[in-house]
Backbone as ProteinMPNN parsed JSONL, in Angstrom:
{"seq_chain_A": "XXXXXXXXXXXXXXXXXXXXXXXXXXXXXXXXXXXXXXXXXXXXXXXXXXXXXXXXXXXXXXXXXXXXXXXXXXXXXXXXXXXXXXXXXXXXXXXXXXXXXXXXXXXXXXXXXXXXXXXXXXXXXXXXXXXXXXXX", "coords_chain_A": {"N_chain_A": [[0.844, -1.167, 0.0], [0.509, 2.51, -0.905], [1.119, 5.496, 0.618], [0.595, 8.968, 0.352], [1.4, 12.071, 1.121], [-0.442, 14.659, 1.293], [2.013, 17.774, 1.342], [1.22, 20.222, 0.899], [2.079, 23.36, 1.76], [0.551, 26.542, 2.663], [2.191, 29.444, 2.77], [1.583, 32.272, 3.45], [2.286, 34.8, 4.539], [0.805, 36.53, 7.574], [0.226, 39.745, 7.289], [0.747, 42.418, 9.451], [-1.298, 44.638, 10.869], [-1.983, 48.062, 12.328], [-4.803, 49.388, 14.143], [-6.442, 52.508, 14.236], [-8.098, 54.788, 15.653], [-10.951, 56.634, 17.117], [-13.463, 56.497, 18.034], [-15.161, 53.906, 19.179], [-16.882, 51.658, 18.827], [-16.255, 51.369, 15.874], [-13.9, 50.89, 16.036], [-13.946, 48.507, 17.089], [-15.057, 46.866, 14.811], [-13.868, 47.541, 12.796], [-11.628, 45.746, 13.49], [-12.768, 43.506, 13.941], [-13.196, 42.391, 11.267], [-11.103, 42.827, 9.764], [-9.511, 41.015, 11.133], [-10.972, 38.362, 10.343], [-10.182, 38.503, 8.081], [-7.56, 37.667, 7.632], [-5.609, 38.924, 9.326], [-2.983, 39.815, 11.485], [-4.249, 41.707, 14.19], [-3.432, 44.909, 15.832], [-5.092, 47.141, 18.315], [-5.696, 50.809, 18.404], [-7.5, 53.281, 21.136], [-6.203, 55.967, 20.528], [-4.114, 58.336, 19.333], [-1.555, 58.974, 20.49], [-1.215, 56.398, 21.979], [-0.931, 54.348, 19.991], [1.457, 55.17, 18.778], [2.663, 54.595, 21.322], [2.551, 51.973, 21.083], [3.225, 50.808, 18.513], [6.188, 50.388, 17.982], [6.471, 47.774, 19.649], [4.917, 46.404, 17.93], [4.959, 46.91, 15.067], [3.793, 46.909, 12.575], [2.945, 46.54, 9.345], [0.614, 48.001, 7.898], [-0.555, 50.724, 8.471], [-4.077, 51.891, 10.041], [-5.761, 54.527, 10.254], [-7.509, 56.897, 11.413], [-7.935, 60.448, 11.535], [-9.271, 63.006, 12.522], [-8.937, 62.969, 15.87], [-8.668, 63.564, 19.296], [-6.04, 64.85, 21.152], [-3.098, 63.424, 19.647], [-3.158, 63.7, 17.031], [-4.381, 61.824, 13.623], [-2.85, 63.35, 11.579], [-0.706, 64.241, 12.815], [0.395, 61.621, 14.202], [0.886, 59.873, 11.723], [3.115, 61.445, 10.475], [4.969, 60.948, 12.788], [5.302, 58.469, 12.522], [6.068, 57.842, 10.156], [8.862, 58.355, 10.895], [9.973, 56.801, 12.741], [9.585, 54.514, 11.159], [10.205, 54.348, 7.818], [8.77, 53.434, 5.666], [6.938, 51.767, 6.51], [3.624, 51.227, 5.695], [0.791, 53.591, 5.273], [-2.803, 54.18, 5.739], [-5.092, 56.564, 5.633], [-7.918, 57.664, 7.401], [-11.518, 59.842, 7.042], [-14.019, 61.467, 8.562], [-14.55, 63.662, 9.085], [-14.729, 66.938, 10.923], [-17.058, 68.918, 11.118], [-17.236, 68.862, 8.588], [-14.909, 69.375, 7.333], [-13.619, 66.913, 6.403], [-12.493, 66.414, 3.969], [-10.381, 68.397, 3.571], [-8.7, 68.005, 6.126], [-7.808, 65.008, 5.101], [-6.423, 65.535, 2.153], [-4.334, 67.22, 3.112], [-3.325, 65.199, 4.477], [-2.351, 63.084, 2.375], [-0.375, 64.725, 1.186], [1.21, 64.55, 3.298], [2.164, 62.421, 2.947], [0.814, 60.358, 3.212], [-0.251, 56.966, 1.825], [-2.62, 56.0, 1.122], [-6.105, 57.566, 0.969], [-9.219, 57.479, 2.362], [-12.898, 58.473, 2.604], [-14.92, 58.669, 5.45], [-18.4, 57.456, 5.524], [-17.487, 54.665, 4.552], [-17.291, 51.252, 2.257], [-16.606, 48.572, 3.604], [-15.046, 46.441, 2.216], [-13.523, 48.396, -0.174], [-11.733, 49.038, 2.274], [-10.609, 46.631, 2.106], [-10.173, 46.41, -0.437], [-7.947, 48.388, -0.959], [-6.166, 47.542, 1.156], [-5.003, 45.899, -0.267], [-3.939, 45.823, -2.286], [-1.67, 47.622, -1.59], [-0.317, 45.707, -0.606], [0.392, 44.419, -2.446], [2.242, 46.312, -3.598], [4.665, 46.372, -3.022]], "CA_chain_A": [[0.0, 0.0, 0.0], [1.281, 3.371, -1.373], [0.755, 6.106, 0.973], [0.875, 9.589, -0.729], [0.741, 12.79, 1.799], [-0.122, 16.493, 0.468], [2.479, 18.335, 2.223], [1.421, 21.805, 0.105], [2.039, 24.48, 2.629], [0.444, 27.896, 2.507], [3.311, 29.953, 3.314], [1.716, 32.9, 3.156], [2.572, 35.397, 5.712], [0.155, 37.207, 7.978], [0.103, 41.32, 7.373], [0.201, 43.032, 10.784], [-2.286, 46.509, 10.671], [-2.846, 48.765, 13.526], [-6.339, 50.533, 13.512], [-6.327, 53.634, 15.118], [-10.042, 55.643, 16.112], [-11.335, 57.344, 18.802], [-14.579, 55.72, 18.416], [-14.853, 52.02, 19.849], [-17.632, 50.8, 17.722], [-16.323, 51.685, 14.704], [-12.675, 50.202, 15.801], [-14.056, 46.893, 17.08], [-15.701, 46.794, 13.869], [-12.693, 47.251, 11.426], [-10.711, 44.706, 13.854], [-12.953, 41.993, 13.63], [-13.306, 42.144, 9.774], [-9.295, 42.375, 9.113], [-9.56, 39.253, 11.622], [-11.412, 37.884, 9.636], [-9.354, 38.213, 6.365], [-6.595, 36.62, 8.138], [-4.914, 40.098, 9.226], [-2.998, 40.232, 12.478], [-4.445, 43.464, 14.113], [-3.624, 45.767, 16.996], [-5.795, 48.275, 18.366], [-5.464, 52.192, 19.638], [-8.049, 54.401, 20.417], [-5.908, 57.692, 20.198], [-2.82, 58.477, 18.524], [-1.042, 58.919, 21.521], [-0.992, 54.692, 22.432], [-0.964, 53.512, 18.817], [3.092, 55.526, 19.169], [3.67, 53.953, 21.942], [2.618, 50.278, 20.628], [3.923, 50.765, 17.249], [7.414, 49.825, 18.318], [6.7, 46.425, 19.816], [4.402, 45.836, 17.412], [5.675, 47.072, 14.099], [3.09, 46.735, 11.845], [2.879, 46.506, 7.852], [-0.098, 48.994, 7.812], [-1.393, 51.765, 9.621], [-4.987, 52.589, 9.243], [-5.974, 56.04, 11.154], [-8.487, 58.279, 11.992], [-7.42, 61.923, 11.312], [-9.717, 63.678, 13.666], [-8.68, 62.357, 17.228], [-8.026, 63.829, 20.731], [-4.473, 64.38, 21.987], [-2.326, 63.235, 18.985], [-4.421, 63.23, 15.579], [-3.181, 61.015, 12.616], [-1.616, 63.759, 10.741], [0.976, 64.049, 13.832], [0.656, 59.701, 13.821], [1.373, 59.811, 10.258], [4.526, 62.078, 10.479], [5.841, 60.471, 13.919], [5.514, 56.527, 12.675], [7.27, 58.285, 9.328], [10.46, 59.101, 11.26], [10.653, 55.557, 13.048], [9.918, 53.675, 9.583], [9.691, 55.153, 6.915], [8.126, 52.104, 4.655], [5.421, 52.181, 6.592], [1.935, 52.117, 4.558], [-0.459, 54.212, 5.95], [-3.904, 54.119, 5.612], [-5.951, 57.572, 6.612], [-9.462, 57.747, 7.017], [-11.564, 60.816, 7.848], [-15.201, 61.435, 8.16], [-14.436, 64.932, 9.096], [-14.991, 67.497, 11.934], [-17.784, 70.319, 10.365], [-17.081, 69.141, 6.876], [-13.884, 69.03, 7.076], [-12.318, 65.467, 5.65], [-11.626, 67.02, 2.594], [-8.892, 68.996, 4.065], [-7.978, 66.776, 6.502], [-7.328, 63.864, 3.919], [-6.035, 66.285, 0.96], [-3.17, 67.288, 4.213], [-2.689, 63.707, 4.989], [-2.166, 62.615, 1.527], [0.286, 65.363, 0.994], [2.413, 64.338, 3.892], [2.836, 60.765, 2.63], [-0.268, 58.75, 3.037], [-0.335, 55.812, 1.052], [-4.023, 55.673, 0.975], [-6.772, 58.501, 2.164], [-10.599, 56.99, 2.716], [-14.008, 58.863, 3.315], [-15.719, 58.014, 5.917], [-18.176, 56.525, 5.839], [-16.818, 53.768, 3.448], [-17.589, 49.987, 2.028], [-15.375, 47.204, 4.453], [-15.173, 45.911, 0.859], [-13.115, 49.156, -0.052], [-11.027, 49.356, 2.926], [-10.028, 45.726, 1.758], [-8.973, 46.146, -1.882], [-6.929, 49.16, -1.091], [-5.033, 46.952, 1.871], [-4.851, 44.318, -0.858], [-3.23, 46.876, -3.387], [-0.69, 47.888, -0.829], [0.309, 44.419, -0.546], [0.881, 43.897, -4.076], [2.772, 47.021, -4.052], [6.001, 45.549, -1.841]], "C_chain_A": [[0.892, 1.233, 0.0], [0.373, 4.834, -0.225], [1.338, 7.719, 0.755], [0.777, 10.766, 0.204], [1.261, 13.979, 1.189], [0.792, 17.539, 1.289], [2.724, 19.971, 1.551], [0.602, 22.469, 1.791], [1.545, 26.029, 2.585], [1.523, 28.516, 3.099], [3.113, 31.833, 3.134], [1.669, 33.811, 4.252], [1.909, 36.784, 5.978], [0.579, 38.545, 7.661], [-0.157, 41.667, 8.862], [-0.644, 44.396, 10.848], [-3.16, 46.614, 11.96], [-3.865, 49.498, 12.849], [-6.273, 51.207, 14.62], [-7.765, 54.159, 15.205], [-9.943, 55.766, 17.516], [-12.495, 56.579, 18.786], [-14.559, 53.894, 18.552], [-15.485, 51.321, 19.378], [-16.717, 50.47, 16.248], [-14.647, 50.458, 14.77], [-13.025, 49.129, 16.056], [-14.512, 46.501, 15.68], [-14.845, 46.215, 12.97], [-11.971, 46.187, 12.174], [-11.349, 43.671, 13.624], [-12.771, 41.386, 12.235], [-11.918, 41.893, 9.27], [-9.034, 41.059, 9.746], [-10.217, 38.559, 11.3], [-11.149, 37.534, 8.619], [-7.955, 38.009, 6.693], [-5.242, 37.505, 8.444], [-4.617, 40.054, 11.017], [-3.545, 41.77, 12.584], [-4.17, 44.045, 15.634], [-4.301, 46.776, 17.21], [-5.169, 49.404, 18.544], [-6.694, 53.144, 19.409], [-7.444, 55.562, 20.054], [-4.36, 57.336, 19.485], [-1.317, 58.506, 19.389], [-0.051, 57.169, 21.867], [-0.688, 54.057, 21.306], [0.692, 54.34, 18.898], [3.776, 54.709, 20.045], [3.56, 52.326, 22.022], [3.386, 50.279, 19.354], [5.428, 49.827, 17.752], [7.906, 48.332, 18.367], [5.732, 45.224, 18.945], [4.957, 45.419, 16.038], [4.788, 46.104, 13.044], [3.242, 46.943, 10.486], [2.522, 47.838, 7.447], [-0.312, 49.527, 9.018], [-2.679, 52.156, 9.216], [-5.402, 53.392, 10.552], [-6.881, 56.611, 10.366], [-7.753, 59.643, 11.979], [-7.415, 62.682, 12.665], [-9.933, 63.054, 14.781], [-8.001, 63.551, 18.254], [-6.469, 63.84, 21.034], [-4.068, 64.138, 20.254], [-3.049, 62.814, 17.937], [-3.419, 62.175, 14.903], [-2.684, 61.882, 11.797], [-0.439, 63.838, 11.784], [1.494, 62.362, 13.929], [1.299, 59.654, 12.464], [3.223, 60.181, 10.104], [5.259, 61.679, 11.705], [6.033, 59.276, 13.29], [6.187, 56.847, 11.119], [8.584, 57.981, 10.123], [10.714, 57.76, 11.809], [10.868, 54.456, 11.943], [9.07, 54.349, 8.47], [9.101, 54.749, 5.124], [6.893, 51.795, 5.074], [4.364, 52.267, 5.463], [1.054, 52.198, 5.7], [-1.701, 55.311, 5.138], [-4.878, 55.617, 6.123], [-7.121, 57.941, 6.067], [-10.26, 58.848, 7.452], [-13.262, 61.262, 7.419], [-15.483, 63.144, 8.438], [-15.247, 65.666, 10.505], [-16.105, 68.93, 11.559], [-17.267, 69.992, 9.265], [-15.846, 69.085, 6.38], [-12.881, 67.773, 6.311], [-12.049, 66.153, 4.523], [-10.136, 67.297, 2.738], [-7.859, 68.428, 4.668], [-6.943, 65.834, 5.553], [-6.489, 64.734, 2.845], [-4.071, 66.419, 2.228], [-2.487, 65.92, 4.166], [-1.826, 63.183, 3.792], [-0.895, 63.462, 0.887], [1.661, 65.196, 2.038], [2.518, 63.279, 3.459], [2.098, 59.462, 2.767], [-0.376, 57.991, 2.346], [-1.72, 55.983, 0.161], [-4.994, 56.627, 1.708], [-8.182, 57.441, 1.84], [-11.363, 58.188, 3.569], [-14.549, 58.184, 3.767], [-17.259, 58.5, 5.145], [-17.962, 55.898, 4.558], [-17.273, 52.464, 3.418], [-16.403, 49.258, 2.942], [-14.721, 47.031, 3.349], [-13.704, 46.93, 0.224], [-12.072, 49.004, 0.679], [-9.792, 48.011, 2.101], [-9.145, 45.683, 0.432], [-8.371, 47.402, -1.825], [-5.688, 48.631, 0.125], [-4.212, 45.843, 0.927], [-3.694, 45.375, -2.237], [-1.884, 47.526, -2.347], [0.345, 47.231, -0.386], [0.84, 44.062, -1.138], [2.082, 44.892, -4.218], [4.451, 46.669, -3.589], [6.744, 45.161, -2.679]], "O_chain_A": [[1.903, 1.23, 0.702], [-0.832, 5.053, -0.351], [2.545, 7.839, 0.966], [-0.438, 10.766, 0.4], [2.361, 14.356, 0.785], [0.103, 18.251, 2.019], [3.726, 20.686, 1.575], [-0.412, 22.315, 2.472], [2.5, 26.791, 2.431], [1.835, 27.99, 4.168], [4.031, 32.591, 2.822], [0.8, 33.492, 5.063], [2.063, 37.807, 5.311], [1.801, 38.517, 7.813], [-1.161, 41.251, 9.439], [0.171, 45.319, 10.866], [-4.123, 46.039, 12.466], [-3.962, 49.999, 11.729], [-6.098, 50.754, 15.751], [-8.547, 53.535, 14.486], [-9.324, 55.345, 18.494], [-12.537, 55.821, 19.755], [-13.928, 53.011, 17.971], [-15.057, 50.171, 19.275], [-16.633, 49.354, 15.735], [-14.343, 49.584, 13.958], [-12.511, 48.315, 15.288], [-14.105, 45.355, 15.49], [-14.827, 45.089, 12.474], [-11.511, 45.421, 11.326], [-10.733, 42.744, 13.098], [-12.344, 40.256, 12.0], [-11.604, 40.967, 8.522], [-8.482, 40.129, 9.158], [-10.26, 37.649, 12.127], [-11.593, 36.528, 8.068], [-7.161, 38.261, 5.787], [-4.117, 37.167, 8.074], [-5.54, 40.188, 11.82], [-3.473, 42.686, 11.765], [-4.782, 43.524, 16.567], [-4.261, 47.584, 16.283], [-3.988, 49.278, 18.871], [-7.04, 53.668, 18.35], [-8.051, 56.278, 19.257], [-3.783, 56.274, 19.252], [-0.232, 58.123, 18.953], [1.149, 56.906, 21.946], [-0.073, 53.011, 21.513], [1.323, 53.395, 19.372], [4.893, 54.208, 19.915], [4.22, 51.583, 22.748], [4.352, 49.516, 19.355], [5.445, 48.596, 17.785], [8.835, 47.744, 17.813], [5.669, 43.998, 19.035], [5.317, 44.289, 15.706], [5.009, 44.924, 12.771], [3.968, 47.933, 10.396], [3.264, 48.676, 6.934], [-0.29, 49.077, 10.163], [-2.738, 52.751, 8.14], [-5.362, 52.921, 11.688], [-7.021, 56.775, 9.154], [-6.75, 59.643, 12.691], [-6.54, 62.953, 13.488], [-11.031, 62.514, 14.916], [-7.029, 64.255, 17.982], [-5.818, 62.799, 21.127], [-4.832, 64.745, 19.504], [-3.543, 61.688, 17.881], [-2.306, 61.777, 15.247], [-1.89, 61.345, 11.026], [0.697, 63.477, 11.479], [2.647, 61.959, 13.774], [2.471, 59.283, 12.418], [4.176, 59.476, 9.773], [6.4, 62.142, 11.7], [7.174, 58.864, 13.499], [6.968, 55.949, 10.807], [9.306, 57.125, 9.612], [11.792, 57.328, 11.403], [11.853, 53.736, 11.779], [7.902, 54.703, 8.303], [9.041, 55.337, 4.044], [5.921, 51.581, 4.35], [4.27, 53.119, 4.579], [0.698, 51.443, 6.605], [-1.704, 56.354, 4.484], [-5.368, 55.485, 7.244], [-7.433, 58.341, 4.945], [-9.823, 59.156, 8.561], [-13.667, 61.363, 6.261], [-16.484, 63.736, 8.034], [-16.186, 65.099, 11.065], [-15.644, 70.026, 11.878], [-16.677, 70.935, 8.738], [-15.605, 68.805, 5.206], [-11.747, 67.837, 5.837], [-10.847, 66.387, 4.396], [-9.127, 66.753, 2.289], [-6.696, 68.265, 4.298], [-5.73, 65.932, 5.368], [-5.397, 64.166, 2.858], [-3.02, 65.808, 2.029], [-1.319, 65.675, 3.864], [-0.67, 62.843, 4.041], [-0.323, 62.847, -0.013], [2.805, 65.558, 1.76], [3.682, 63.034, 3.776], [2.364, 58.27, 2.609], [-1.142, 58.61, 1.606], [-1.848, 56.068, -1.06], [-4.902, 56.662, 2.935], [-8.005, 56.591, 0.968], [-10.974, 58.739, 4.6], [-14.915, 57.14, 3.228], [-17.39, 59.495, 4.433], [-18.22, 56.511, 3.522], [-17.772, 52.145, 4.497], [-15.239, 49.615, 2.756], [-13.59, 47.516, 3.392], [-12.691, 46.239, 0.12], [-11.091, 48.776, -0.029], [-8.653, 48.223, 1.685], [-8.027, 45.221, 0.208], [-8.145, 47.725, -2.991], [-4.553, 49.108, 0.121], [-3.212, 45.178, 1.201], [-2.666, 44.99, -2.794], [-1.022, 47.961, -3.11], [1.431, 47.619, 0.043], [1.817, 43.364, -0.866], [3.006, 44.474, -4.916], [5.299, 47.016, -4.411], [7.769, 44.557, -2.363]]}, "name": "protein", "num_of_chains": 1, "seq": "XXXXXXXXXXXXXXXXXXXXXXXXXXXXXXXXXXXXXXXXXXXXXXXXXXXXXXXXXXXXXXXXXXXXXXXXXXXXXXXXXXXXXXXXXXXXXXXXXXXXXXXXXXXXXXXXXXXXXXXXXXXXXXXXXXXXXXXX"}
């Protein structure tokens, strides 16, 4: 008797992406769904904690919230620049009085990878992480 075993390995290696927000719905939200598409993920609500996890985390992507408390993501953006500067980052912005425009137009001008209006398709968030991937 001939015994035959499939030893095909996926070898394909997890993406790490912090999600940054002030709001807690919205971030459990995007974490479960990237855990879902087979995406390590770390949280932060503010910009502040997602700095001082970055480090030991050291994530692929960054996806951020603009308009936040204490340390927005255009200061996130330009701080997690200066520690790596390969970084892709993700910035999303549903705006403060109307604002995302500006916001995002700013963001995208310091070096964002990727800007997103809120609110946005999951669907969306996905084929521009998936295009970021490819881009490597």
């Amino acid at each position: 008797m001939l015994i035959v075993w499939d030893l095909t390995i996926s070898m394909t290696i997890k993406q790490k992406i912090l999600v940054v927000d002030d709001d807690k719905e919205f971030l459990s939200l995007l974490e479960e769904f990237l855990v879902s598409r087979g995406y390590e993920v770390m949280t932060s609500l503010d910009g502040d904690d997602a700095q001082k996890r970055f480090p030991e985390f050291m994530p692929d992507i960054v996806v951020t919230d603009i308009v936040m408390p204490g340390v927005d993501g255009i200061e996130l953006l330009l701080n997690l620049r200066k520690v790596n500067p390969e970084v892709r980052i993700i910035t999303m912005s549903g705006g403060n009085a109307g604002h995302a425009s500006t916001y995002l137009k700013m963001a995208d001008n310091l070096g964002a990878n990727v800007i997103l209006y809120k609110p946005f398709k999951l669907s969306e968030l996905l084929e521009q992480i998936n295009k970021l991937e490819a881009d490597v």
